[in-house]
Structures are given as C-alpha cells and as structure tokens.
PDB file of N, CA, C and O in Angstrom:
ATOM      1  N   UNK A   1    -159.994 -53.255 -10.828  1.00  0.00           N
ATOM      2  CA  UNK A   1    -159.946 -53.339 -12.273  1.00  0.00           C
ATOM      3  C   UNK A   1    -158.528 -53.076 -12.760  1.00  0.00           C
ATOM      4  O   UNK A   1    -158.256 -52.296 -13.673  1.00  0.00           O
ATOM      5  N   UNK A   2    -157.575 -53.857 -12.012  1.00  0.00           N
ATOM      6  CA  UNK A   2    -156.375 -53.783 -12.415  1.00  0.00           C
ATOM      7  C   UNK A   2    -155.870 -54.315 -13.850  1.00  0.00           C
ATOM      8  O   UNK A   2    -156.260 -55.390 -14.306  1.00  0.00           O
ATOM      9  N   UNK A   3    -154.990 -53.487 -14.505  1.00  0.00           N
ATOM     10  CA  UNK A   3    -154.628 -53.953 -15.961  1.00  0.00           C
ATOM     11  C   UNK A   3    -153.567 -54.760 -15.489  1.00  0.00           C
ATOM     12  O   UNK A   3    -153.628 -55.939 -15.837  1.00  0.00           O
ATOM     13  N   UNK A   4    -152.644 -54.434 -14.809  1.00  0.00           N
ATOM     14  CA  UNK A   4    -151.134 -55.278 -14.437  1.00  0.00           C
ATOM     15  C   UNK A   4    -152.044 -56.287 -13.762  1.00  0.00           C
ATOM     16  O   UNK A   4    -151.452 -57.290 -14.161  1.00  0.00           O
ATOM     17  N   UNK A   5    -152.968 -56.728 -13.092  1.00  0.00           N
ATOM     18  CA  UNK A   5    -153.059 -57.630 -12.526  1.00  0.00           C
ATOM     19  C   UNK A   5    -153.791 -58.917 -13.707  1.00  0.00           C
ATOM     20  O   UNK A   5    -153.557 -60.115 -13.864  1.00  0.00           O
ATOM     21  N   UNK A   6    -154.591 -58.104 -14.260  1.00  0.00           N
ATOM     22  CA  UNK A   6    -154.855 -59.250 -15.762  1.00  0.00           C
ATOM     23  C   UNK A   6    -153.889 -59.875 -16.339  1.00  0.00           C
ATOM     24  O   UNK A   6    -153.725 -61.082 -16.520  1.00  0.00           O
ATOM     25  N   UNK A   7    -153.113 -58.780 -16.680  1.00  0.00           N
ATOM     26  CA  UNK A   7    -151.090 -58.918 -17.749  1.00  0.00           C
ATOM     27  C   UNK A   7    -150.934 -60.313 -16.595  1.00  0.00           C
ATOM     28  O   UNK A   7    -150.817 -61.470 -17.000  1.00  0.00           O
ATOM     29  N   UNK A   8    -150.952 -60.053 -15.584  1.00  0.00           N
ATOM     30  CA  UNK A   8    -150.241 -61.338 -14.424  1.00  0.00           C
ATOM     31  C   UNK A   8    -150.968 -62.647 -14.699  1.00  0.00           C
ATOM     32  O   UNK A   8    -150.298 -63.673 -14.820  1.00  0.00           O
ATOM     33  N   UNK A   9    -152.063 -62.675 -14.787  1.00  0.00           N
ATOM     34  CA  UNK A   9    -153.091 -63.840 -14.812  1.00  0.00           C
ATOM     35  C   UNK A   9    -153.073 -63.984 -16.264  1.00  0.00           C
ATOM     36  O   UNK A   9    -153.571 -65.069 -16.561  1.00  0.00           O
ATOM     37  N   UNK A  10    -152.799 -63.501 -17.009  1.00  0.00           N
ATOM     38  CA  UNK A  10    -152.572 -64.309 -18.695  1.00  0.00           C
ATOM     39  C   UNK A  10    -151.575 -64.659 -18.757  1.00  0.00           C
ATOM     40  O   UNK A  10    -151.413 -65.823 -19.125  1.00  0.00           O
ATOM     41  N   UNK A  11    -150.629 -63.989 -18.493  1.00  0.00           N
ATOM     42  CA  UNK A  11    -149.330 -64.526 -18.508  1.00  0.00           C
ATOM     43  C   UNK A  11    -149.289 -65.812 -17.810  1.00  0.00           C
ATOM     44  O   UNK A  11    -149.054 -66.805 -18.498  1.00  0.00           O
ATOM     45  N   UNK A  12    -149.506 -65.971 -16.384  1.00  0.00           N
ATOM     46  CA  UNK A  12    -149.406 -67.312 -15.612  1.00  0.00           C
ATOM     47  C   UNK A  12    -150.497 -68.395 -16.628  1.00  0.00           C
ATOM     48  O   UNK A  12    -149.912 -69.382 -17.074  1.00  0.00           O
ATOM     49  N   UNK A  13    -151.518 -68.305 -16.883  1.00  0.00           N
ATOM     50  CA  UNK A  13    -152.427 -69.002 -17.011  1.00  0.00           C
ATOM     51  C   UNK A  13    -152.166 -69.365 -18.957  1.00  0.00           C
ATOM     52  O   UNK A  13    -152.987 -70.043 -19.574  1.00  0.00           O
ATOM     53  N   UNK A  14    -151.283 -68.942 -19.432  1.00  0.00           N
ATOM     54  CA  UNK A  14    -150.846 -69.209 -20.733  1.00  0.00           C
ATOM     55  C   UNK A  14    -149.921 -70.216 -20.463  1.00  0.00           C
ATOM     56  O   UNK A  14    -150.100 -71.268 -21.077  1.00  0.00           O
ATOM     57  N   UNK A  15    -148.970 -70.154 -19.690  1.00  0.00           N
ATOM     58  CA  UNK A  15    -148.072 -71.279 -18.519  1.00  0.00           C
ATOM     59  C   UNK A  15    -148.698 -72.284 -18.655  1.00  0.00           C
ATOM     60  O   UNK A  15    -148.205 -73.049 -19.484  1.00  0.00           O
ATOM     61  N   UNK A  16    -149.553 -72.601 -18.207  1.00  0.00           N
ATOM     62  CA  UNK A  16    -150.448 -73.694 -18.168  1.00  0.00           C
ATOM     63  C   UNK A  16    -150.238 -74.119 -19.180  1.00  0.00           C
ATOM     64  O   UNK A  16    -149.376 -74.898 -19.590  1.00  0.00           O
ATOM     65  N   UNK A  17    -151.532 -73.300 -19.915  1.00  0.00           N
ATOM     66  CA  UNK A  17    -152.135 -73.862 -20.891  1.00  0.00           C
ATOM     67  C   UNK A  17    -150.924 -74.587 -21.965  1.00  0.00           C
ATOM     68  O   UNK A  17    -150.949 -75.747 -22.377  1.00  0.00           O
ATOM     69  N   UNK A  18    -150.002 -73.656 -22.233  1.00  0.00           N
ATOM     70  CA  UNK A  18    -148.851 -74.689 -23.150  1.00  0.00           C
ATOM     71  C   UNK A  18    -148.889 -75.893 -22.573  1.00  0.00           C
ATOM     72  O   UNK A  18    -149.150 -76.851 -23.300  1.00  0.00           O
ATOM     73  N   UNK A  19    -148.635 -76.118 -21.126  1.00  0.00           N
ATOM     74  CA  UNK A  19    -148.254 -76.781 -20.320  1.00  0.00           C
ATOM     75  C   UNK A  19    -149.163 -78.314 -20.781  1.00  0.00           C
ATOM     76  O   UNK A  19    -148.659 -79.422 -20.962  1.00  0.00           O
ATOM     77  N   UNK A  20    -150.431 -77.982 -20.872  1.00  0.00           N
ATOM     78  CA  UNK A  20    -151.350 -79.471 -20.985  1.00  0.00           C
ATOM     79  C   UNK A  20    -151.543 -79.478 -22.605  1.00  0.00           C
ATOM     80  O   UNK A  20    -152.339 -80.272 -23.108  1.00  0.00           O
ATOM     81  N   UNK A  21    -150.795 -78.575 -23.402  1.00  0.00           N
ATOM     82  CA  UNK A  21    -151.138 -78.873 -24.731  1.00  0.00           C
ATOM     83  C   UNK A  21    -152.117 -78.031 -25.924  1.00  0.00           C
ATOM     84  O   UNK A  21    -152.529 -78.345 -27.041  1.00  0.00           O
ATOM     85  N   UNK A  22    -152.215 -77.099 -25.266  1.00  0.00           N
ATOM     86  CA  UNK A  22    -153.016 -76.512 -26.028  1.00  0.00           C
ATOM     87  C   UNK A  22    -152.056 -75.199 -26.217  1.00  0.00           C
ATOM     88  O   UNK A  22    -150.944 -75.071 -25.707  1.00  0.00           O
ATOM     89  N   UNK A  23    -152.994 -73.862 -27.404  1.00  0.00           N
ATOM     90  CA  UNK A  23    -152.125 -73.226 -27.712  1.00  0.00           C
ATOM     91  C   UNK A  23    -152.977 -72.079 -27.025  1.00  0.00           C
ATOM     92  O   UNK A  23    -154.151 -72.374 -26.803  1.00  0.00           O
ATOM     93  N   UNK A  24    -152.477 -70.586 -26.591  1.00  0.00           N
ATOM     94  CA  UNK A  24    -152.663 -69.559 -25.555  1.00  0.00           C
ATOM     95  C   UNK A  24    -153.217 -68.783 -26.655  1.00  0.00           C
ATOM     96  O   UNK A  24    -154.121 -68.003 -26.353  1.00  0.00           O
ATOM     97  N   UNK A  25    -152.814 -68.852 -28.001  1.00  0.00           N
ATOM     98  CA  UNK A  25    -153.190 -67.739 -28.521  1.00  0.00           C
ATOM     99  C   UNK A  25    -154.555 -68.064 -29.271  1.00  0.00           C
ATOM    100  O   UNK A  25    -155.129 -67.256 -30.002  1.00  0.00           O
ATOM    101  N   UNK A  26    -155.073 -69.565 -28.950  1.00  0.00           N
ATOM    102  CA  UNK A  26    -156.342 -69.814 -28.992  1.00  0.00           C
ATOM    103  C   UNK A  26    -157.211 -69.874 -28.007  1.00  0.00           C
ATOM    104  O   UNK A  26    -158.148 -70.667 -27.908  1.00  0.00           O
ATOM    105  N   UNK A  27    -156.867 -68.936 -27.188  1.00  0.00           N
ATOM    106  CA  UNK A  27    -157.794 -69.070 -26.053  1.00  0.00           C
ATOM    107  C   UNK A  27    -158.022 -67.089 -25.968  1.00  0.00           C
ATOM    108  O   UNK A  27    -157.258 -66.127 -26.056  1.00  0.00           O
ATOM    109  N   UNK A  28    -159.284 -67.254 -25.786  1.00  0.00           N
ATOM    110  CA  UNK A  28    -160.128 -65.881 -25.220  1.00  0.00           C
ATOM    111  C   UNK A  28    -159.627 -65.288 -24.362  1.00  0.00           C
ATOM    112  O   UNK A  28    -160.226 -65.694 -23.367  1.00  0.00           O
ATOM    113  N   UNK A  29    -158.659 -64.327 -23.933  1.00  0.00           N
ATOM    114  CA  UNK A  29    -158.988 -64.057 -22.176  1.00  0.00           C
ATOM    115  C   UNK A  29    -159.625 -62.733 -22.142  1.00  0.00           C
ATOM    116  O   UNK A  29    -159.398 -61.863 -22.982  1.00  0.00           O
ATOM    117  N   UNK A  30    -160.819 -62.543 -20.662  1.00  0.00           N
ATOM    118  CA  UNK A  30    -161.760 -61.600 -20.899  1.00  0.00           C
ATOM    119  C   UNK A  30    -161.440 -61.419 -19.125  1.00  0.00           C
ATOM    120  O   UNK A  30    -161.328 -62.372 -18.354  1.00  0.00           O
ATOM    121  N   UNK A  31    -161.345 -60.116 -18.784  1.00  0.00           N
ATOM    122  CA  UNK A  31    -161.881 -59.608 -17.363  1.00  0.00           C
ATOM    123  C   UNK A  31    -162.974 -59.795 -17.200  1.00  0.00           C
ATOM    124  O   UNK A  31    -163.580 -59.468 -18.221  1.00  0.00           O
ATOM    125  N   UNK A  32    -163.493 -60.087 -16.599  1.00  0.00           N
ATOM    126  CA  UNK A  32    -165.095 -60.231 -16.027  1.00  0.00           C
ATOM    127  C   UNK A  32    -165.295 -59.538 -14.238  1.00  0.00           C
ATOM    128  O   UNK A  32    -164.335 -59.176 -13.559  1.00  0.00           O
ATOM    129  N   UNK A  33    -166.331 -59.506 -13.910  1.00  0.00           N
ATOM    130  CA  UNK A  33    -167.064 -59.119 -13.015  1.00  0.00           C
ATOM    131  C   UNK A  33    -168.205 -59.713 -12.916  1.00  0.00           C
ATOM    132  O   UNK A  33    -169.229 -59.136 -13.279  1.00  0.00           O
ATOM    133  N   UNK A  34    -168.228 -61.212 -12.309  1.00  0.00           N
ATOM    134  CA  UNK A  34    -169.606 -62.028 -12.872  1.00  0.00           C
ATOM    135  C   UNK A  34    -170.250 -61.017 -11.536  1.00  0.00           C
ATOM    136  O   UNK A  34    -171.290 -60.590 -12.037  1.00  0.00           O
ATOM    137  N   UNK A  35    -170.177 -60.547 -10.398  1.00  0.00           N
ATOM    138  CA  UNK A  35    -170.666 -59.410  -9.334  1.00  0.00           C
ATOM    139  C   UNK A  35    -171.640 -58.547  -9.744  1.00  0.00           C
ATOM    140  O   UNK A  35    -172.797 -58.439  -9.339  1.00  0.00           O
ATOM    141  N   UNK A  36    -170.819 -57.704 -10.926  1.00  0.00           N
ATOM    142  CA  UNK A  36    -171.138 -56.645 -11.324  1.00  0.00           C
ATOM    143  C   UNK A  36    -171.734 -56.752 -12.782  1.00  0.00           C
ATOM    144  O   UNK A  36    -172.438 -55.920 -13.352  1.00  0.00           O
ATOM    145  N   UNK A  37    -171.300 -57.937 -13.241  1.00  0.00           N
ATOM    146  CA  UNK A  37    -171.498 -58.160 -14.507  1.00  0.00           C
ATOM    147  C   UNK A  37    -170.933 -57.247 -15.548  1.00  0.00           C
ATOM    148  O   UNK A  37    -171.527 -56.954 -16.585  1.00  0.00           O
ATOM    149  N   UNK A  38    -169.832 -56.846 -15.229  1.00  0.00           N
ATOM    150  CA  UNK A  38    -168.281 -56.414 -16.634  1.00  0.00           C
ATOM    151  C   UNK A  38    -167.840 -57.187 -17.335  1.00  0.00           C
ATOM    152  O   UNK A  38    -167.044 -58.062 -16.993  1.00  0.00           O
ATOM    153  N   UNK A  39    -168.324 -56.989 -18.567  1.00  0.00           N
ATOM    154  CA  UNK A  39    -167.519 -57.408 -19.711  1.00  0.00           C
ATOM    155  C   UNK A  39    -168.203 -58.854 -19.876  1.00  0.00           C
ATOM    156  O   UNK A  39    -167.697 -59.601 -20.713  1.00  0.00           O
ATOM    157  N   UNK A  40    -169.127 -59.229 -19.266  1.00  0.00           N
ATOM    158  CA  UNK A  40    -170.438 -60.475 -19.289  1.00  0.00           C
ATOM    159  C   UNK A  40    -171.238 -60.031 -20.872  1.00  0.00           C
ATOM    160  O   UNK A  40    -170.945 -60.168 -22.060  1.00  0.00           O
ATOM    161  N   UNK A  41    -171.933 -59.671 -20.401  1.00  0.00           N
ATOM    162  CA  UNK A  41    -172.437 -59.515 -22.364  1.00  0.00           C
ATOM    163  C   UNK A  41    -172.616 -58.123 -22.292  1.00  0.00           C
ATOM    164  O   UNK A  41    -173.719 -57.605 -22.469  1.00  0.00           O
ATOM    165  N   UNK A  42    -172.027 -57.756 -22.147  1.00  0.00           N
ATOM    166  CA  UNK A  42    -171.991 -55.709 -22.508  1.00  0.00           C
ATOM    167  C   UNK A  42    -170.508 -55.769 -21.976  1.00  0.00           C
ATOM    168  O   UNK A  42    -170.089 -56.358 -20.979  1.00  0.00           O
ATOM    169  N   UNK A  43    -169.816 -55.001 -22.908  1.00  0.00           N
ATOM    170  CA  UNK A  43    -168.405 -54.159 -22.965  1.00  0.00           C
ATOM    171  C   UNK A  43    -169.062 -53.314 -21.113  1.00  0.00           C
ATOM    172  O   UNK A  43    -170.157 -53.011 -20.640  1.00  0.00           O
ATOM    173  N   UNK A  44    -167.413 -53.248 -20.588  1.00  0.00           N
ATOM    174  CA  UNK A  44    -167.615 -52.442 -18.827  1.00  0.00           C
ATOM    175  C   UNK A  44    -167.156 -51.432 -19.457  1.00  0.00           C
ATOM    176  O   UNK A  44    -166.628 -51.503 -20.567  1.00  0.00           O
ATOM    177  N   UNK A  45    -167.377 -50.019 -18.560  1.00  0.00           N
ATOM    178  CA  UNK A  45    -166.797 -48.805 -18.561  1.00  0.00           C
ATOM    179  C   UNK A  45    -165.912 -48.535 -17.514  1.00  0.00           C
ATOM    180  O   UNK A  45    -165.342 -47.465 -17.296  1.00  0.00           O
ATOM    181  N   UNK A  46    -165.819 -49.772 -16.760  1.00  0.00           N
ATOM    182  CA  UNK A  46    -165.207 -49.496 -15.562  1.00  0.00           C
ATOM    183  C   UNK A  46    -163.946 -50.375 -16.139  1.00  0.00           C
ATOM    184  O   UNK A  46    -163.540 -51.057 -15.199  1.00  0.00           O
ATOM    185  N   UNK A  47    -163.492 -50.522 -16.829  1.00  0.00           N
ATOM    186  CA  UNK A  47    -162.434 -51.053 -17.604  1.00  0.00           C
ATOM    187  C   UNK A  47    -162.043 -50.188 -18.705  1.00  0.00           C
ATOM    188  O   UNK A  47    -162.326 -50.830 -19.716  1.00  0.00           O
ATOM    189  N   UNK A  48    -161.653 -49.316 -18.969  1.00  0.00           N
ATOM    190  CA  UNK A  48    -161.453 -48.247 -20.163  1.00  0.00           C
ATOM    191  C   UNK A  48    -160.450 -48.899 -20.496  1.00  0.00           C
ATOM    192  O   UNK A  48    -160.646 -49.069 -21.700  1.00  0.00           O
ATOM    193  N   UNK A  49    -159.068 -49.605 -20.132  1.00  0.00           N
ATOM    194  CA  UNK A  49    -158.098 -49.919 -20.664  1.00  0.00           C
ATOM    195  C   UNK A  49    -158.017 -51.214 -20.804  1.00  0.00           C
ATOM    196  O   UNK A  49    -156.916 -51.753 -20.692  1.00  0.00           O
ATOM    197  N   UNK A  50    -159.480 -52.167 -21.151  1.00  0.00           N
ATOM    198  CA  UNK A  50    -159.339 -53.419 -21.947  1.00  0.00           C
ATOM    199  C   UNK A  50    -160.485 -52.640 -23.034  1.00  0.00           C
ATOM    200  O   UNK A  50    -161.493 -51.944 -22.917  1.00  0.00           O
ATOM    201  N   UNK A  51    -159.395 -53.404 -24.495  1.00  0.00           N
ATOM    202  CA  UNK A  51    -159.943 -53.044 -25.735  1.00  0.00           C
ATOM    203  C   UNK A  51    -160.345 -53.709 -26.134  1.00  0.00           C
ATOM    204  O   UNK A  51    -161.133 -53.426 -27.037  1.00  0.00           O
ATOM    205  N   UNK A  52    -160.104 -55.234 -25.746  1.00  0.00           N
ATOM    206  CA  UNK A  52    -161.237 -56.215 -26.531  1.00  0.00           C
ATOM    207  C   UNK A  52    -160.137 -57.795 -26.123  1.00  0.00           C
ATOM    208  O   UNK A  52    -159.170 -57.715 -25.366  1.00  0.00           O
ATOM    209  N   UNK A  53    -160.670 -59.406 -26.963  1.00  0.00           N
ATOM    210  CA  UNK A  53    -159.451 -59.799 -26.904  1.00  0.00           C
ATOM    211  C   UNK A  53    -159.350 -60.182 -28.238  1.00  0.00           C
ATOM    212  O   UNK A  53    -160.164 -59.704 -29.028  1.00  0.00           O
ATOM    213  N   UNK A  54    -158.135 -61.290 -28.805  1.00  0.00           N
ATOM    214  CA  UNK A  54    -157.889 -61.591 -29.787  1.00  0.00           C
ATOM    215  C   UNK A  54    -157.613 -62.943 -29.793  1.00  0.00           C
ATOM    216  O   UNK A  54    -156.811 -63.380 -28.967  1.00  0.00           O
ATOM    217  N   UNK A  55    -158.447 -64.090 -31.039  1.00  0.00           N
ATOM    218  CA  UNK A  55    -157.893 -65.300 -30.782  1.00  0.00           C
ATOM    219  C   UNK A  55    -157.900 -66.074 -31.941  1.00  0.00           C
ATOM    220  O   UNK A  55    -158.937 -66.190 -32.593  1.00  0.00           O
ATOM    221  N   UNK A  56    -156.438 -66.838 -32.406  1.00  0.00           N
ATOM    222  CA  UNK A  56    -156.529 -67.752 -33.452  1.00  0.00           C
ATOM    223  C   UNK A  56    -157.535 -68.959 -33.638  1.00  0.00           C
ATOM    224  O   UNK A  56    -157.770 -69.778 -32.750  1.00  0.00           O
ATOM    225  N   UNK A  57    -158.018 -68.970 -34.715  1.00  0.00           N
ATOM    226  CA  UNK A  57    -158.927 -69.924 -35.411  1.00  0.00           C
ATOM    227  C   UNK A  57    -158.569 -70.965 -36.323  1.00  0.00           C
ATOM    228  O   UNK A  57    -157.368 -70.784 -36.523  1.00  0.00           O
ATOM    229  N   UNK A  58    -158.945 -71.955 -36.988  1.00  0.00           N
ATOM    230  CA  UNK A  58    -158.865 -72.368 -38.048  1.00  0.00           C
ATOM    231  C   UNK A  58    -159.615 -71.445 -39.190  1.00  0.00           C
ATOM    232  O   UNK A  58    -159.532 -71.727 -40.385  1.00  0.00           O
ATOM    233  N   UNK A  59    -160.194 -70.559 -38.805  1.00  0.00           N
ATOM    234  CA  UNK A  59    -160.823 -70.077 -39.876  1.00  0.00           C
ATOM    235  C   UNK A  59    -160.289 -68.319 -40.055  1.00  0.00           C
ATOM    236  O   UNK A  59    -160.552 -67.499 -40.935  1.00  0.00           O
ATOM    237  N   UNK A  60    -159.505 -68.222 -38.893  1.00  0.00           N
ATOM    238  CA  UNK A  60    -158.310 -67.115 -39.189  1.00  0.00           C
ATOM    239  C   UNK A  60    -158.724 -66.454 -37.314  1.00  0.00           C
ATOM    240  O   UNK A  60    -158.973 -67.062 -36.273  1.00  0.00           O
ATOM    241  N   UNK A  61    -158.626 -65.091 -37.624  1.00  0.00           N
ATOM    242  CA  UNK A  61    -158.452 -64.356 -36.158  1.00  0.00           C
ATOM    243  C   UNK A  61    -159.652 -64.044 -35.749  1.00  0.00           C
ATOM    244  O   UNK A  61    -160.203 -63.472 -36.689  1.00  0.00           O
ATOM    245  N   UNK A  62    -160.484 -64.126 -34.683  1.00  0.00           N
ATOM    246  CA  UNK A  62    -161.545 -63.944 -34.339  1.00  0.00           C
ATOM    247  C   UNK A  62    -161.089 -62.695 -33.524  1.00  0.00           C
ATOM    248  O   UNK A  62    -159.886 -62.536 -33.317  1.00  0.00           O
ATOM    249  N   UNK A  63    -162.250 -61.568 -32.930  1.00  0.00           N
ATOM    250  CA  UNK A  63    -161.917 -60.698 -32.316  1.00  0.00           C
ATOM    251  C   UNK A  63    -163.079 -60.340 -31.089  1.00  0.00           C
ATOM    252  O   UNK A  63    -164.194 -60.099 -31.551  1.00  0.00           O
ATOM    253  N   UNK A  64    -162.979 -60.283 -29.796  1.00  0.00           N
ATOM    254  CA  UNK A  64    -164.608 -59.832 -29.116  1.00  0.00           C
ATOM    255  C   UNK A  64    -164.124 -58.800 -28.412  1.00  0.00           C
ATOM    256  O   UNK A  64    -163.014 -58.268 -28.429  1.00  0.00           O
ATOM    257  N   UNK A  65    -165.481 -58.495 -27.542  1.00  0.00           N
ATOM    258  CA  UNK A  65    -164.860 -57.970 -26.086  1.00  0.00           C
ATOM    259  C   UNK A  65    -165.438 -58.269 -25.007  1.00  0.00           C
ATOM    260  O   UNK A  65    -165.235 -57.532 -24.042  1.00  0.00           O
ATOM    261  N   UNK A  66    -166.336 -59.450 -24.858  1.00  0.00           N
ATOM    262  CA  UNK A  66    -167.106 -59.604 -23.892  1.00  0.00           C
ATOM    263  C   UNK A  66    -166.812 -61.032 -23.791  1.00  0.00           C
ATOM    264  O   UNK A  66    -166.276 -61.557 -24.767  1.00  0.00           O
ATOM    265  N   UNK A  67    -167.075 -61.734 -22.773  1.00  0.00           N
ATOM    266  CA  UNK A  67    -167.404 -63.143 -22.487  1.00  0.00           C
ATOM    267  C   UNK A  67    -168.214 -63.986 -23.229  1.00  0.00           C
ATOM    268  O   UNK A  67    -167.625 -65.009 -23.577  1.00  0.00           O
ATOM    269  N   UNK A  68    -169.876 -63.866 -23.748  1.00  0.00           N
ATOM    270  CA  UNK A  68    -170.746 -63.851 -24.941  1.00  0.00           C
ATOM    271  C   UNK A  68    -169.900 -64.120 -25.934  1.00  0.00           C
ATOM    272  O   UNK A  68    -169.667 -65.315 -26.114  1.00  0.00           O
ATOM    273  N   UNK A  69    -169.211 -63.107 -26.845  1.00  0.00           N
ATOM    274  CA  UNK A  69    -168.697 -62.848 -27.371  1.00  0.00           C
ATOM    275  C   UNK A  69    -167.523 -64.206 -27.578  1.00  0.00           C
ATOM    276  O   UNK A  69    -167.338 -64.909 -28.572  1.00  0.00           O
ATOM    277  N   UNK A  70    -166.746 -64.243 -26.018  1.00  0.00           N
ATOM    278  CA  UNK A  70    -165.835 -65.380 -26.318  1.00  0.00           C
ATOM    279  C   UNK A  70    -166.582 -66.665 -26.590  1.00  0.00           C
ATOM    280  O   UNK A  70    -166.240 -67.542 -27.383  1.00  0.00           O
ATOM    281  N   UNK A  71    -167.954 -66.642 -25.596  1.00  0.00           N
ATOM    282  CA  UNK A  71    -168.528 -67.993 -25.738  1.00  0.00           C
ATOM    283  C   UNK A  71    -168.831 -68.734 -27.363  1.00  0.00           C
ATOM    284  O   UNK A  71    -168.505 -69.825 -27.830  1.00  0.00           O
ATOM    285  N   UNK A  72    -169.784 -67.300 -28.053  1.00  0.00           N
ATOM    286  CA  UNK A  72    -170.145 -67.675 -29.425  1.00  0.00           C
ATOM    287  C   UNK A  72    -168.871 -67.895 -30.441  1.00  0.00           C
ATOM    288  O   UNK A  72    -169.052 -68.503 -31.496  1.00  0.00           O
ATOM    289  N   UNK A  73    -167.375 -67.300 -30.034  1.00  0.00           N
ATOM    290  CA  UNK A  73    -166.734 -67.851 -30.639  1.00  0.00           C
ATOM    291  C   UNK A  73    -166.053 -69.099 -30.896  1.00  0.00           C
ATOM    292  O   UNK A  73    -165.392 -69.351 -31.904  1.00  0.00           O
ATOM    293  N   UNK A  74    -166.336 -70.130 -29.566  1.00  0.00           N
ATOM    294  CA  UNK A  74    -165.741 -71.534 -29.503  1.00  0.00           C
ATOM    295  C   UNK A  74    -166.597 -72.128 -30.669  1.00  0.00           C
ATOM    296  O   UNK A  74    -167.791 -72.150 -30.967  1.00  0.00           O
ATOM    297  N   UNK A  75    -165.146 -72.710 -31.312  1.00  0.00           N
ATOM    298  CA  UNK A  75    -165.486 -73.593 -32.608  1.00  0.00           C
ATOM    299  C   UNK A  75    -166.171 -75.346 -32.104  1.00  0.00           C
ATOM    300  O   UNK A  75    -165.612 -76.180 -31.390  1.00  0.00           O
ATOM    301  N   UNK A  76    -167.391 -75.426 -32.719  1.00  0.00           N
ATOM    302  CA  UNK A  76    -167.334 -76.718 -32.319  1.00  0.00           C
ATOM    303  C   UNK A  76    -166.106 -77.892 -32.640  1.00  0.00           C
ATOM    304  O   UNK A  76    -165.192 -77.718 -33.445  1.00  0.00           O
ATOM    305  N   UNK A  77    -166.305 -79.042 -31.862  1.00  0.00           N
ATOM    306  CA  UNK A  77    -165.109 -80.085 -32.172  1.00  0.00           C
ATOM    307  C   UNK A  77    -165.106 -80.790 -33.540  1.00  0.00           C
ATOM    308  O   UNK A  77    -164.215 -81.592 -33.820  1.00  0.00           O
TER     309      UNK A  77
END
C-alpha cells in the first residue's frame, strides 16, 4: 500500500493520457485491491494516506474515494 508507488503510477499514466488526448485532471485515479477489495466500494483502512480523489467536470469538480464512486461519476457522452 505504497503512497510513492501510486505518486509513480499517476504520474506515468497522466503521460499517457495527455499523450492520446485527453486531459489527467479528468480522470479518477483510485488505489484499489480488487484481492482484497480496497477502496472497491468501501473507503480501505489499510490505506490511511489516500484521502479521496479529485476530478474536473463540465459541471465543475467532482470528488470520491472509492472506485463506485469513480464509476458513478463518468459523465455520459
């Protein structure tokens, strides 16, 4: 449940995403544990130092902390 190792994988994976066109700060990113099921639809405790994520909208800033959470926030097309 590494925090530097998340920081690594958003960072790279925001890379991308500019990369094919889209924008990073509209995208969800969530630790998960599909294993254990962290941060799947219940907030983990085994993560104390993720607080949630944050993501631009057309309809302004959405906020979660779970995967659920990111899912119900995708805007339809």
């Amino acid at each position: 449940w590494s925090e530097d190792r998340f920081n690594e994988i958003i960072k790279e994976t925001s890379t991308f995403i500019k990369k094919v066109g889209y924008n990073p700060k509209a995208v969800a990113f969530v630790p998960i544990s599909g294993w254990h099921g962290d941060n799947m639809l219940e907030e983990s405790a085994n993560m104390t130092w993720y607080k949630g994520w944050t993501k631009e909208t057309k309809g302004g800033v959405v906020k979660g902390k779970t995967l659920l959470d990111a899912i119900d926030a995708i805007e339809p097309p």
